[in-house]
py3Dmol code that shows the C-alpha trace and the ligand (Angstrom):
import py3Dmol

protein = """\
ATOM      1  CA  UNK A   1     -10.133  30.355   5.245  1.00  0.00           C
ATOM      2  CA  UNK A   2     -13.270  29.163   7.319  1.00  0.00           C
ATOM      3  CA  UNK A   3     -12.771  25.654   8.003  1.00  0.00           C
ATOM      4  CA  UNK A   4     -16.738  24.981   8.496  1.00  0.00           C
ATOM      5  CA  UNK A   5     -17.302  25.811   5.197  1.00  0.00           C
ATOM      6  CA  UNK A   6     -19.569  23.123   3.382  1.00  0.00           C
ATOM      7  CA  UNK A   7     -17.260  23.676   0.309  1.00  0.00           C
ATOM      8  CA  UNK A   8     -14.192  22.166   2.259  1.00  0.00           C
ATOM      9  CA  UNK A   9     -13.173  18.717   2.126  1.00  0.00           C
ATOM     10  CA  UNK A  10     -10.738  18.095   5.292  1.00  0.00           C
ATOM     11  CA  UNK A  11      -8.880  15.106   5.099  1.00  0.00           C
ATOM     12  CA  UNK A  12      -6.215  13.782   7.964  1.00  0.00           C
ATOM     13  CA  UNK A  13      -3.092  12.049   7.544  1.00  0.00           C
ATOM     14  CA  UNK A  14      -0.135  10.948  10.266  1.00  0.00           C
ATOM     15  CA  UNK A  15       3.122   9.767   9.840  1.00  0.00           C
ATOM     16  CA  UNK A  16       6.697  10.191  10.158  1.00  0.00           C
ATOM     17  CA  UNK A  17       9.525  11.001   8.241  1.00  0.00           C
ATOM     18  CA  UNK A  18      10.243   7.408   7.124  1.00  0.00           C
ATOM     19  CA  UNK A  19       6.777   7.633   5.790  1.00  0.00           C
ATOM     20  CA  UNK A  20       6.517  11.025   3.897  1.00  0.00           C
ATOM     21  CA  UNK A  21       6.995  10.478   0.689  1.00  0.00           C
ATOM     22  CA  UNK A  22       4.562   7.492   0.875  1.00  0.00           C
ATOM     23  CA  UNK A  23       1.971   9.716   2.309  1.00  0.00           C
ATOM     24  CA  UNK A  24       2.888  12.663  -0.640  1.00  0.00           C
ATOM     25  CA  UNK A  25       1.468   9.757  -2.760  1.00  0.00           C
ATOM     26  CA  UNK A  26      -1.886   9.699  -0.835  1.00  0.00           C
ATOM     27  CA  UNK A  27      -1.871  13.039  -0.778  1.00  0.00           C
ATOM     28  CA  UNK A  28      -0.511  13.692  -4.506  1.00  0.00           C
ATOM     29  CA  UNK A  29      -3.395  10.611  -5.825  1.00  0.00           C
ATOM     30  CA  UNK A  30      -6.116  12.611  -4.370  1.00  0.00           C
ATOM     31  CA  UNK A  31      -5.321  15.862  -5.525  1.00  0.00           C
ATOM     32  CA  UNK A  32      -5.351  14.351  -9.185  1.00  0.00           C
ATOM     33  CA  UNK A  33      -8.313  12.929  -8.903  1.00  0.00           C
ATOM     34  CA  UNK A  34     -10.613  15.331  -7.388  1.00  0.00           C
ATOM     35  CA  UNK A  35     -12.064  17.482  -9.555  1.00  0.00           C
ATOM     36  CA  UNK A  36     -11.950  20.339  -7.317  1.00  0.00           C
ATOM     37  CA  UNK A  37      -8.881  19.971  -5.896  1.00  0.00           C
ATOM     38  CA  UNK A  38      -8.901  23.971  -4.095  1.00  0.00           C
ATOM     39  CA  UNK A  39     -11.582  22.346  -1.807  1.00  0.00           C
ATOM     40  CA  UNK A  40      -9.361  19.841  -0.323  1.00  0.00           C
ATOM     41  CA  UNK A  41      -8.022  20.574   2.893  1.00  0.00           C
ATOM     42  CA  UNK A  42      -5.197  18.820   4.497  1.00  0.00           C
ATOM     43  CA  UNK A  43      -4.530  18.539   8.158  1.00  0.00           C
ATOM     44  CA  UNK A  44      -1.236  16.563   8.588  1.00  0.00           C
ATOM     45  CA  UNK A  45       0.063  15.665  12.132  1.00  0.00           C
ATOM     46  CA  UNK A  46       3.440  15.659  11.878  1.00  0.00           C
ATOM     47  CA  UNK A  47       5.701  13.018  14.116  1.00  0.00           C
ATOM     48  CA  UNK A  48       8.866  14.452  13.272  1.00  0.00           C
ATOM     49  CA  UNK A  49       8.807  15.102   8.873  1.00  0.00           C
ATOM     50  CA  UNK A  50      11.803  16.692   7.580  1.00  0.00           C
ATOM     51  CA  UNK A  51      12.101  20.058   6.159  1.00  0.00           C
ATOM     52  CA  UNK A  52      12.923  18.709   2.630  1.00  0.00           C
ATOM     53  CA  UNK A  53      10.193  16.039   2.972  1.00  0.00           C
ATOM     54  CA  UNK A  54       7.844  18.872   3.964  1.00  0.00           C
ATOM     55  CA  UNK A  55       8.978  21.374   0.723  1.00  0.00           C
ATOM     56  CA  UNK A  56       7.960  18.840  -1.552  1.00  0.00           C
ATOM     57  CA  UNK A  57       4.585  18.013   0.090  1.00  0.00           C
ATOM     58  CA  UNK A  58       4.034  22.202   0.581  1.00  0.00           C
ATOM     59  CA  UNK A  59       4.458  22.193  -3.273  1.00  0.00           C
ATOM     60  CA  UNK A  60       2.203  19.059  -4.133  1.00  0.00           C
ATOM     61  CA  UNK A  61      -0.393  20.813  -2.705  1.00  0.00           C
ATOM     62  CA  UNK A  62       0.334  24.450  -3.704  1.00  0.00           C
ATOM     63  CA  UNK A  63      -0.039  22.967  -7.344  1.00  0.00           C
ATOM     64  CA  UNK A  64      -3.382  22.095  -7.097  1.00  0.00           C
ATOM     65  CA  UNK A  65      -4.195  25.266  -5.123  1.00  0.00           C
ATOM     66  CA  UNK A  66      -5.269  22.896  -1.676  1.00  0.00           C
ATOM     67  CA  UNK A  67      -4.736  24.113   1.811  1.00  0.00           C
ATOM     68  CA  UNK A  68      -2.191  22.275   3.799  1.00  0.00           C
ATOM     69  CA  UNK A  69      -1.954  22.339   8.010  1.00  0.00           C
ATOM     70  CA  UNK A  70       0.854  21.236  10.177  1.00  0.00           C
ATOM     71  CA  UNK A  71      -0.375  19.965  13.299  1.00  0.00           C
ATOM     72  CA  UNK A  72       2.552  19.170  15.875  1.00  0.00           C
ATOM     73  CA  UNK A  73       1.395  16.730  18.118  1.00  0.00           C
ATOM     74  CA  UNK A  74       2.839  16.115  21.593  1.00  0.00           C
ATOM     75  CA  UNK A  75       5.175  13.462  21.876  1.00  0.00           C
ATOM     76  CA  UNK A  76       4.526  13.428  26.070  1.00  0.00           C
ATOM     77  CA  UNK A  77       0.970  12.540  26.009  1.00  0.00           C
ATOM     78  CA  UNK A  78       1.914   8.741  24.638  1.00  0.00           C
ATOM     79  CA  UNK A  79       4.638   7.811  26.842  1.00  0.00           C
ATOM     80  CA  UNK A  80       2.766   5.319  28.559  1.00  0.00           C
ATOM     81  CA  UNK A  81       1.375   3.551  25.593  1.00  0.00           C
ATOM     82  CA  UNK A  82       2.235   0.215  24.094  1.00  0.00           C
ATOM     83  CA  UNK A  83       3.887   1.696  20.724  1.00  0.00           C
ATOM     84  CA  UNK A  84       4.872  -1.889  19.288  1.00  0.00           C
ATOM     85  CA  UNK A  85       6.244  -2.029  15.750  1.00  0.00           C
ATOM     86  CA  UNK A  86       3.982   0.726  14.246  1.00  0.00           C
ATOM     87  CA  UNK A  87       5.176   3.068  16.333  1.00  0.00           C
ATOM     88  CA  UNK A  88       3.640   6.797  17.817  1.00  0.00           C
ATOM     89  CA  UNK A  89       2.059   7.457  14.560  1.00  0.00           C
ATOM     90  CA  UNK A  90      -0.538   5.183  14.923  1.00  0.00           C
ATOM     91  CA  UNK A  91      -1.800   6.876  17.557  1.00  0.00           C
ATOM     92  CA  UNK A  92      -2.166  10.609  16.631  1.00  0.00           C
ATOM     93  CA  UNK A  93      -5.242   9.745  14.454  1.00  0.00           C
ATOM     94  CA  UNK A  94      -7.096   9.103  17.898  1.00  0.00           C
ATOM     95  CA  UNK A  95      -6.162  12.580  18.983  1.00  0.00           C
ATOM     96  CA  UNK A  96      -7.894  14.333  16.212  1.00  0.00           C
ATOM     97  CA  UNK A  97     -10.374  15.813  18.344  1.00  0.00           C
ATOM     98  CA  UNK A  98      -7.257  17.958  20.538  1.00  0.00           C
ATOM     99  CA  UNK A  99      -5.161  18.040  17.678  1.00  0.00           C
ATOM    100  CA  UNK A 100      -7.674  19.984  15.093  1.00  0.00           C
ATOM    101  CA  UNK A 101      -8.884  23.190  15.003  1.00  0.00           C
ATOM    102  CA  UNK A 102     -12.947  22.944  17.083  1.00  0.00           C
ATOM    103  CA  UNK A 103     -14.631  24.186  13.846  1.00  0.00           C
ATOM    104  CA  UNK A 104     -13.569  21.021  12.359  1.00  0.00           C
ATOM    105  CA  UNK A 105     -16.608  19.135  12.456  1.00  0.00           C
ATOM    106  CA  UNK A 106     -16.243  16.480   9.755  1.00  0.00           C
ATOM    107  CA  UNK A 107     -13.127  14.436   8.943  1.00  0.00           C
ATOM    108  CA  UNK A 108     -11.576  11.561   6.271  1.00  0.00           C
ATOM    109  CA  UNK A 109      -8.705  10.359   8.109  1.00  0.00           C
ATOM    110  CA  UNK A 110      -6.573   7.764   5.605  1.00  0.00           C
ATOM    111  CA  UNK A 111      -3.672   5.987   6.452  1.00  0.00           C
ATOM    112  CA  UNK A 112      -0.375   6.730   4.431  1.00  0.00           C
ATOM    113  CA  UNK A 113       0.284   3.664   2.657  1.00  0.00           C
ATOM    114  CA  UNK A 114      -2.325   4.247   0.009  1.00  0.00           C
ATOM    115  CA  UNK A 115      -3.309   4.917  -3.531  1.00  0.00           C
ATOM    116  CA  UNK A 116      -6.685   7.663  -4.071  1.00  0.00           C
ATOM    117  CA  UNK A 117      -8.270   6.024  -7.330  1.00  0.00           C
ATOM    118  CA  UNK A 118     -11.264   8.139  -7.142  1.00  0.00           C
ATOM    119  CA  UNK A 119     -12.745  12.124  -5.963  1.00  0.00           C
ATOM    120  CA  UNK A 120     -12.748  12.070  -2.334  1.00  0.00           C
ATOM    121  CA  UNK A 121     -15.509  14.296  -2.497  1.00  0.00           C
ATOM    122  CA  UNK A 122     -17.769  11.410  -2.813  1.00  0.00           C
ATOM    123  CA  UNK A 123     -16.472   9.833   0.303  1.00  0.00           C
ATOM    124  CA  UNK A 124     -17.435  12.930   1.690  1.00  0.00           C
ATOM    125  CA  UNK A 125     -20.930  12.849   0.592  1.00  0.00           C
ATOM    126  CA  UNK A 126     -20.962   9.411   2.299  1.00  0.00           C
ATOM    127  CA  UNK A 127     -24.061   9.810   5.108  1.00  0.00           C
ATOM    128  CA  UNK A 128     -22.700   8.156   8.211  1.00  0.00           C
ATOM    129  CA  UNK A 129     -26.699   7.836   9.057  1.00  0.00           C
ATOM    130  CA  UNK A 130     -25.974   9.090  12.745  1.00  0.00           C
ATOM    131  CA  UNK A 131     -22.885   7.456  13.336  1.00  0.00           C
ATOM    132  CA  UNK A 132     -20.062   8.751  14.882  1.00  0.00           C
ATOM    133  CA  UNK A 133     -17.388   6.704  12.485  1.00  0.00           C
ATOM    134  CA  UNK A 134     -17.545   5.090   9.354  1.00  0.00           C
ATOM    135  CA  UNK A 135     -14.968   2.354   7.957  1.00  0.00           C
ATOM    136  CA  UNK A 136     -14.157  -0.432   5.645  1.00  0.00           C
ATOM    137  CA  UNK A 137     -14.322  -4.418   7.074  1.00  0.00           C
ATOM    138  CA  UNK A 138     -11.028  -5.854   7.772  1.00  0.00           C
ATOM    139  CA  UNK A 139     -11.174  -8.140   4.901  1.00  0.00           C
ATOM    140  CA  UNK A 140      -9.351 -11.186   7.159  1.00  0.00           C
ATOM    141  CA  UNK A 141      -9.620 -12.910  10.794  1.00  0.00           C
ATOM    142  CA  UNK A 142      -9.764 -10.508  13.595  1.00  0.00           C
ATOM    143  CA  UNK A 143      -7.821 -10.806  16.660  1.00  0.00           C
ATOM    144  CA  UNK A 144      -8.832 -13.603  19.313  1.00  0.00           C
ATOM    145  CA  UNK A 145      -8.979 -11.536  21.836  1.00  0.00           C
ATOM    146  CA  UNK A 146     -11.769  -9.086  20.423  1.00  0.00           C
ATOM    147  CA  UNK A 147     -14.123 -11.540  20.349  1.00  0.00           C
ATOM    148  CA  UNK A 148     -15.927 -10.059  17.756  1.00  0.00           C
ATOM    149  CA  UNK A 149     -17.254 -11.973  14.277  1.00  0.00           C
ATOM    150  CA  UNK A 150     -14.831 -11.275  11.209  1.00  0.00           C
ATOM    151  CA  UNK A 151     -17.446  -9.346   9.476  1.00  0.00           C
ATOM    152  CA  UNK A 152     -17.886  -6.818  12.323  1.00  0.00           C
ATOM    153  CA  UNK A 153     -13.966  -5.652  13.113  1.00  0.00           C
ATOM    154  CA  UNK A 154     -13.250  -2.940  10.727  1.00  0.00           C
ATOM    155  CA  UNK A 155      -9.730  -1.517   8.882  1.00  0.00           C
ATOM    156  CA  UNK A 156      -9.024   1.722  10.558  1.00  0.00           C
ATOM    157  CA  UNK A 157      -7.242   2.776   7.221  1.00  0.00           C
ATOM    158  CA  UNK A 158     -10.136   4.894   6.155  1.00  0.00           C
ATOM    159  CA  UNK A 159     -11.919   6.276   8.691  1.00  0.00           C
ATOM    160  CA  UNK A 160     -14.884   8.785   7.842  1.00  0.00           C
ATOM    161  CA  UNK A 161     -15.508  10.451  11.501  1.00  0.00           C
ATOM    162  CA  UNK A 162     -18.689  13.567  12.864  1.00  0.00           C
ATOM    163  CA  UNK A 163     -15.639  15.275  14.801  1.00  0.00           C
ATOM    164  CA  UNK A 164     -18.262  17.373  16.584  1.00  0.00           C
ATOM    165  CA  UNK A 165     -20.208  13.828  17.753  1.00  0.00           C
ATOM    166  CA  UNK A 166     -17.277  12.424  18.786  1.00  0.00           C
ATOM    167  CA  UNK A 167     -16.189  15.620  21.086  1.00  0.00           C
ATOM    168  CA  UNK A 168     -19.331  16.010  22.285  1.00  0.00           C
ATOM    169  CA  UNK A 169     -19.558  12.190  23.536  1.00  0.00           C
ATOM    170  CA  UNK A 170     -15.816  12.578  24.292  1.00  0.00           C
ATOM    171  CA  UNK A 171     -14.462   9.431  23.054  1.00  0.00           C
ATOM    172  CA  UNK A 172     -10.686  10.816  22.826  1.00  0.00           C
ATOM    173  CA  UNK A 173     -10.773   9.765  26.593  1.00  0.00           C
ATOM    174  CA  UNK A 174     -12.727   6.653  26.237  1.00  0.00           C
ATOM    175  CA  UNK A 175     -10.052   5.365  23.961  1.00  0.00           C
ATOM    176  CA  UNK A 176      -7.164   6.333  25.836  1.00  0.00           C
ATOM    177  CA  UNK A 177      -8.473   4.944  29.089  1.00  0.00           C
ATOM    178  CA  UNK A 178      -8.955   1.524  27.395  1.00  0.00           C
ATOM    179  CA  UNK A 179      -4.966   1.969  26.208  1.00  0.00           C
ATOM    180  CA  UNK A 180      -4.463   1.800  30.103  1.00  0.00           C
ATOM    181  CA  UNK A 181      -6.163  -0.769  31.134  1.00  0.00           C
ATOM    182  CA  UNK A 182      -5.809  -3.265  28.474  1.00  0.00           C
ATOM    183  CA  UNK A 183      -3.548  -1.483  25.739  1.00  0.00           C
ATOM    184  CA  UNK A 184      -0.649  -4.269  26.064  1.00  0.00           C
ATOM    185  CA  UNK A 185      -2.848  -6.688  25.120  1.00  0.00           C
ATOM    186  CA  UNK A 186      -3.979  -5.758  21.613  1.00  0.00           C
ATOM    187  CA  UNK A 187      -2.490  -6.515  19.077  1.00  0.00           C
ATOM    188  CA  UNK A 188      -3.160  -3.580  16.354  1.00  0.00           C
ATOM    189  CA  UNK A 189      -3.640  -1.104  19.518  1.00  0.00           C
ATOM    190  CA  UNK A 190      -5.267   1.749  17.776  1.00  0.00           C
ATOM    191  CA  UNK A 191      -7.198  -0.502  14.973  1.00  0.00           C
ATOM    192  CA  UNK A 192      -8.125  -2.820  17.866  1.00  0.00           C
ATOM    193  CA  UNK A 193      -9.058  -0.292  20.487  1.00  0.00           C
ATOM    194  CA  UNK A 194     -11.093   1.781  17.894  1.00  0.00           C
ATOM    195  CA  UNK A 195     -13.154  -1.588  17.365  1.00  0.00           C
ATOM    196  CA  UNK A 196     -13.888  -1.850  20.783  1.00  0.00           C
ATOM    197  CA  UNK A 197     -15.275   1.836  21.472  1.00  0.00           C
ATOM    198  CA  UNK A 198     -17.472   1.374  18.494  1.00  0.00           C
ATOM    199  CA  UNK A 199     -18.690  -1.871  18.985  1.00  0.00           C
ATOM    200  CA  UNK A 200     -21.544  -2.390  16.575  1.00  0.00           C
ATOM    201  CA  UNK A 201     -22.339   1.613  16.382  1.00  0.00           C
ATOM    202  CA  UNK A 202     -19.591   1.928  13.187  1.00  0.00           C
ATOM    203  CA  UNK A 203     -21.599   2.703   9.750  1.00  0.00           C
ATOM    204  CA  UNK A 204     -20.196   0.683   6.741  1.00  0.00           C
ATOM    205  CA  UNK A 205     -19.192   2.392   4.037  1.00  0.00           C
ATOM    206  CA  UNK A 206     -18.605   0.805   0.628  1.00  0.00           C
ATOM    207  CA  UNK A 207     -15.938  -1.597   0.652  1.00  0.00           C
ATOM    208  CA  UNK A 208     -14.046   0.489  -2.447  1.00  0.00           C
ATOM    209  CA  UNK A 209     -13.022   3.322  -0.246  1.00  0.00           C
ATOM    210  CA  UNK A 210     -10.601   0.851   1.426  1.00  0.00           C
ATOM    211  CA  UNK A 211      -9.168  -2.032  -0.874  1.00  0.00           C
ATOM    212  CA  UNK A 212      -7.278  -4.529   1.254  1.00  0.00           C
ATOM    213  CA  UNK A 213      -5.574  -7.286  -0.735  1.00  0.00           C
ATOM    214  CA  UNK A 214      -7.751  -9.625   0.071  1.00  0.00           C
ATOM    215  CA  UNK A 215     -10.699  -8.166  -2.172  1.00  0.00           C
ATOM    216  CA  UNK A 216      -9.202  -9.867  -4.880  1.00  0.00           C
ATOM    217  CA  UNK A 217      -9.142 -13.438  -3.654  1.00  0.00           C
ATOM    218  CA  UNK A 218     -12.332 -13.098  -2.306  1.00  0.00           C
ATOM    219  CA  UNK A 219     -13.775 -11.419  -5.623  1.00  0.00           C
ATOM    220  CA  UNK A 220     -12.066 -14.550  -7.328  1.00  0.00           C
ATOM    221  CA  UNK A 221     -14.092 -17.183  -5.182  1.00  0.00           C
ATOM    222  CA  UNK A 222     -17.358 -15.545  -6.736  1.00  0.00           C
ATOM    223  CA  UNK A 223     -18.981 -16.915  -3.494  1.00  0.00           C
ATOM    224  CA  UNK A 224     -18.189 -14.489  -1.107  1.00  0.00           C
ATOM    225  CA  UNK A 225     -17.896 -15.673   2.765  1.00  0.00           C
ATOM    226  CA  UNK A 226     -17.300 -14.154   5.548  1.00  0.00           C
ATOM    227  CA  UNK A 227     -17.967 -10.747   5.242  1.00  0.00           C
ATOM    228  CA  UNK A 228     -20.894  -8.534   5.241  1.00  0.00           C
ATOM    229  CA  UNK A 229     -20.535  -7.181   1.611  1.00  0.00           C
ATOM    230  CA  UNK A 230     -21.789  -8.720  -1.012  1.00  0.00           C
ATOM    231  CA  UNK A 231     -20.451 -10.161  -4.696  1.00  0.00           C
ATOM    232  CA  UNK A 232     -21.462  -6.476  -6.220  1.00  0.00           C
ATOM    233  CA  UNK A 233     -19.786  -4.702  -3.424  1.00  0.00           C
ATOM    234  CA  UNK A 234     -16.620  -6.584  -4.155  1.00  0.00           C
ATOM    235  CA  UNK A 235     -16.870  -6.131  -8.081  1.00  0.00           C
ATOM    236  CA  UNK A 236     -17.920  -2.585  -7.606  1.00  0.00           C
ATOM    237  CA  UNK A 237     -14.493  -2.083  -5.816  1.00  0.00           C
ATOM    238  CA  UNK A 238     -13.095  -3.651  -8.463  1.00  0.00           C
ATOM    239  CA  UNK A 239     -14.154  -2.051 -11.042  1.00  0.00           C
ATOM    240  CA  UNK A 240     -14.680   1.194  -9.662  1.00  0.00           C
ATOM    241  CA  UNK A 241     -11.799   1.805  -6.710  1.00  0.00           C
ATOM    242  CA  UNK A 242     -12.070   4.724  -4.665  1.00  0.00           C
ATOM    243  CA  UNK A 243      -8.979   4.269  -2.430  1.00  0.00           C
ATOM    244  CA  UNK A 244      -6.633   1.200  -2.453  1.00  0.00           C
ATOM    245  CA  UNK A 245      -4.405   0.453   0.707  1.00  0.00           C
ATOM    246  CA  UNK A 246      -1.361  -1.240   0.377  1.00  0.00           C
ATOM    247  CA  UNK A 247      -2.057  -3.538   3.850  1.00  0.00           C
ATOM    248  CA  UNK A 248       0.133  -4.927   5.547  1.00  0.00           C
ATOM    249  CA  UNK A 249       3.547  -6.481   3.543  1.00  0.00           C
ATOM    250  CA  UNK A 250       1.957  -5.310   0.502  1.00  0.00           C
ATOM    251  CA  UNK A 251       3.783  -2.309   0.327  1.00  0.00           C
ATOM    252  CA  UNK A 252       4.496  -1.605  -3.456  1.00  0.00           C
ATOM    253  CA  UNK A 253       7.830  -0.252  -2.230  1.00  0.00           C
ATOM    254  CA  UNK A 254       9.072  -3.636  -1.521  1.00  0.00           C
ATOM    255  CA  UNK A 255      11.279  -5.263  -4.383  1.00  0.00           C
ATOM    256  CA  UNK A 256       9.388  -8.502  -4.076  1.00  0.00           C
ATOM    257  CA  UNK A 257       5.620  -7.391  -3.527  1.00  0.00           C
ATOM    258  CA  UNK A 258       3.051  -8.140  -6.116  1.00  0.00           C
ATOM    259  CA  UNK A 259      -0.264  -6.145  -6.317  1.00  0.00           C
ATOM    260  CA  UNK A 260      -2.252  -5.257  -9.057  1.00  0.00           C
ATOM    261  CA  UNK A 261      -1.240  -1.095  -8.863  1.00  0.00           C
ATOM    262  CA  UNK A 262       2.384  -1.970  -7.954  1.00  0.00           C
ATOM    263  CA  UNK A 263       2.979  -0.486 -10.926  1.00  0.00           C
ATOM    264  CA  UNK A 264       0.661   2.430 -11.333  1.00  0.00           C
ATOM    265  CA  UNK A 265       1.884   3.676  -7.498  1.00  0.00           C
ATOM    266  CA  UNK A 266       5.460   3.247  -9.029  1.00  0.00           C
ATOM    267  CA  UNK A 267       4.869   5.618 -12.034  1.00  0.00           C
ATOM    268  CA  UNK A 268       3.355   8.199  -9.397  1.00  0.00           C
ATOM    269  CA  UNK A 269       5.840   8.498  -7.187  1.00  0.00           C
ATOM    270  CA  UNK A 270       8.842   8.809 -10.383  1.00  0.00           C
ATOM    271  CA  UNK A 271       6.701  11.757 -11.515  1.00  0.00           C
ATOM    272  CA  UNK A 272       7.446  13.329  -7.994  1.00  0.00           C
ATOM    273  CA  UNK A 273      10.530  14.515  -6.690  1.00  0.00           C
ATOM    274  CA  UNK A 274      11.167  11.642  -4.332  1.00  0.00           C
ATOM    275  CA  UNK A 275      11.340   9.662  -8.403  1.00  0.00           C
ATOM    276  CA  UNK A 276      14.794   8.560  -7.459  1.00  0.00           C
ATOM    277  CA  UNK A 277      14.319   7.462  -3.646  1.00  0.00           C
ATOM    278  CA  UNK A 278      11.807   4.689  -4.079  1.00  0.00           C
ATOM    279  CA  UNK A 279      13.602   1.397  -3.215  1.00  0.00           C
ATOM    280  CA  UNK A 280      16.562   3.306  -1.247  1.00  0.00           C
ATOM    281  CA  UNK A 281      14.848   2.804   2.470  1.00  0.00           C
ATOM    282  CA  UNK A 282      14.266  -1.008   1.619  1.00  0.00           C
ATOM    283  CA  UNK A 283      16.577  -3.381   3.801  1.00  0.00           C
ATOM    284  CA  UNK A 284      19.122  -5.223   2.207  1.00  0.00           C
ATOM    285  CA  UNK A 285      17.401  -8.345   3.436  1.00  0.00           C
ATOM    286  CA  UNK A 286      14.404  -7.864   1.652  1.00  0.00           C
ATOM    287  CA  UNK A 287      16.232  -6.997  -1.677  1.00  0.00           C
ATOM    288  CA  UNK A 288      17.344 -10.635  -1.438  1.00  0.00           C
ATOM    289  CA  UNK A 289      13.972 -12.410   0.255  1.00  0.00           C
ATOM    290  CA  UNK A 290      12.606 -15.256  -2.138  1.00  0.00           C
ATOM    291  CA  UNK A 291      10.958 -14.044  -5.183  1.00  0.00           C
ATOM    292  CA  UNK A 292       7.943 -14.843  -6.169  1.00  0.00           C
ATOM    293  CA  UNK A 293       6.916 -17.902  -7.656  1.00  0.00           C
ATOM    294  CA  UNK A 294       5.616 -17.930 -11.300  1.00  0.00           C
ATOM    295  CA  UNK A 295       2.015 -19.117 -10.418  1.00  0.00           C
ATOM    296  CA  UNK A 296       2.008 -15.611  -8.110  1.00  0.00           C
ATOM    297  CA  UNK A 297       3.222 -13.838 -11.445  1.00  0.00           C
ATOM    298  CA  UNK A 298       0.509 -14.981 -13.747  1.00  0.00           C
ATOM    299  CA  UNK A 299      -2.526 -14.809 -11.105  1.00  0.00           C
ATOM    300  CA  UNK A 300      -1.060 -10.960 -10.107  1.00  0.00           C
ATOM    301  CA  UNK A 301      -1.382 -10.401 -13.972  1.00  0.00           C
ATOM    302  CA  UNK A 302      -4.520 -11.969 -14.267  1.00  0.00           C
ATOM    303  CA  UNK A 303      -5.881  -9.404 -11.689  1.00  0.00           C
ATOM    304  CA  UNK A 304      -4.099  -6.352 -13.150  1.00  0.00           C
ATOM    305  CA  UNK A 305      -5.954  -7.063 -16.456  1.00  0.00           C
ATOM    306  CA  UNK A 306      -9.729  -7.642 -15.117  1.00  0.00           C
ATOM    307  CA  UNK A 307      -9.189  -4.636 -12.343  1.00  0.00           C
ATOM    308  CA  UNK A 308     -10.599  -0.843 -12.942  1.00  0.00           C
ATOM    309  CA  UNK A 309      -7.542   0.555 -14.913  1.00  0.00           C
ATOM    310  CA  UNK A 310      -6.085   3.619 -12.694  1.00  0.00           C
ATOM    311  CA  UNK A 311      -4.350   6.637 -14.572  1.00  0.00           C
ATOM    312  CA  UNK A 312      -2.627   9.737 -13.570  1.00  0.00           C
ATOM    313  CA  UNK A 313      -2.485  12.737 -15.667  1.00  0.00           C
ATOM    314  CA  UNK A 314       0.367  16.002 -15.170  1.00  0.00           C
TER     315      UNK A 314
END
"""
ligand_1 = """\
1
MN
Mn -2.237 0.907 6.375
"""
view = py3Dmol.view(width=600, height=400)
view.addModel(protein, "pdb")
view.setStyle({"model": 0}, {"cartoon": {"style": "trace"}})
view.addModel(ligand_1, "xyz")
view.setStyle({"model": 1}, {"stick": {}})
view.zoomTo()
view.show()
C-alpha cells in the first residue's frame, strides 16, 4: 500500500481499552457512510486495547475492505505530564508526527466518543487554505486562563492536520515544551495546549464536522451569540451532520443521558459484537443518578424530530 496515495483517506484515532468499543463505533459509522470505504485508512494508537477488543475492530474494517494500523506508542515519553482524569490517551494525538509513518502527509484525527453521519471524504477535501490545523469552535466558555475570546478556542475532537507542515515547523516539540512549563495549569491539557500553539493560525472548518451539544440550544435561540458561525452554519449542521461528538457527560452510554442520536448510536453498537456490553462499564452510581426531568424529555424529542435523520444500513 503507498500511504501518499491521493486515493487514501488516513484517519487517526487513540484510546484505550475502556474505550474500544466506543471508538469501533467511530470507526464502524464511517465505514458505512463513505462511499468508498477501501480508501479509508486507519492509523490507531493503541494505549493498551485488548486482543478481543482488537479482533472485532480487525473485522469491522476487513468488512469494508479498509486498511487498519496499530501504532504502539511509548508509554515513557509522558511520564512527566499532567495526565488528569482523561488520562495518557489524550496525549498520543500530539505525537502523530513520531508516531506515523513520514509519508503521511495529511491527517483527520477524531476523538472516540463519536458518531460519523456523513463521507469523510469530504472532510478530506476540506482546504485548510495554508494552515497547519483545522477544527471545530468549542461551542461553550473557554478556560480563564487562555485568555482567548469564546469564539476563537477550538474542540480538538476533530482535528484536520498538513502532517508534513507541522513536521517541518516541528510543533510536536513546541507542544510538549509548553506541557513543561505550564502543563499543570490547564485544564483540558492537550485541547488547551493545542489552542495555544495555534493561536489565531487554526482554519475553521464547518461547524457539522464536530457537533457539540450545544449546537442545539444555540440553533434553538435563532439568534446566534457568541460564536463565529453563523444561523446557516448551525442549521446546516443540523440538517446535514457530518460527525457528531458525544462531549463531555453526553455520552450515549450513560443510562441517564439524553441526546438527539442516543438512540441511533445505540442501534449501532447492538448490530456489533460488543451488542450485549453497552451499559456493563457504567458505575452503579450513575445507574441510580436523578433522571431526567420531563421538560428535558419533551425538548430532547423536540430536537430528535427537527434534526437530519441518521441511518445505518448492513
Ligand atoms: Mn470527545
Amino acid at each position: 500500500m503507498n500511504s501518499s496515495n491521493p486515493g487514501n483517506i488516513n484517519i487517526v484515532l487513540a484510546c484505550d481499552d475502556n474505550y474500544a468499543r466506543w471508538m469501533g463505533m467511530v470507526i464502524l459509522s464511517a465505514l458505512q457512510k463513505a462511499e468508498n470505504p477501501e480508501q479509508f485508512c486507519f492509523f490507531i494508537i493503541d494505549g493498551g486495547i485488548k486482543d478481543k477488543n482488537k479482533e472485532i475492530i480487525g473485522s469491522i474494517v476487513n468488512k469494508y475492505a479498509g486498511t487498519l494500523l496499530w501504532v504502539v506508542p511509548d508509554n515513557g515519553n509522558y511520564n512527566d505530564l499532567p495526565v488528569k482524569r482523561y488520562g495518557l490517551a489524550a496525549y498520543y494525538r500530539l505525537s502523530l508526527a513520531t508516531l506515523l509513518p513520514g509519508s503521511i502527509d495529511r491527517v483527520i484525527y477524531l476523538d472516540s466518543d463519536m458518531l460519523v453521519a456523513a463521507d469523510l471524504a469530504e472532510l478530506w477535501r476540506t482546504s485548510l487554505s495554508g494552515a497547519v490545523i483545522g477544527a471545530v469552535e468549542n461551542l461553550g466558555v473557554p478556560p480563564k486562563s487562555l485568555n482567548l475570546p469564546q469564539n476563537e478556542y477550538f474542540n480538538s475532537g476533530t482535528l484536520l492536520i498538513d502532517l508534513k507542515q507541522w513536521r517541518e515547523d516541528d510543533y510536536e516539540s513546541q507542544l510538549f515544551s509548553l506541557f513543561e512549563k505550564k502543563g499543570s495549569e490547564l485544564q483540558f491539557p492537550d485541547q488547551d495546549a493545542l489552542n495555544l500553539i495555534f493561536e489565531k493560525q487554526w482554519k475553521r472548518l464547518p461547524l457539522r464536522w464536530n457537533i457539540q451539544p450545544a449546537t442545539w440550544a444555540k440553533y434553538e435561540k435563532k439568534k446566534i451569540t457568541n460564536s463565529g458561525y453563523s444561523y446557516d452554519d448551525y442549521e446546516e449542521a443540523i440538517k446535514n451532520p457530518g460527525v457528531i461528538h458525544f462531549l463531555a457527560k453526553s455520552k450515549p452510554w450513560f443510562y441517564s443521558t439524553l441526546h438527539p442520536y442516543k438512540s441511533v448510536y445505540i442501534t449501532l453498537f447492538n448490530e456489533s459484537a460488543w451488542r450485549y456490553d453497552i451499559f456493563s462499564q457504567v458505575a452503579i452510581k450513575e445507574k441510580f443518578r436523578k433522571f431526567f426531568s420531563v421538560e428535558k424529555l419533551i425538548k430532547n424529542n423536540k430536537r430528535k424530530k427537527y434534526s437530519a435523520e441518521v441511518t445505518f444500513k448492513n
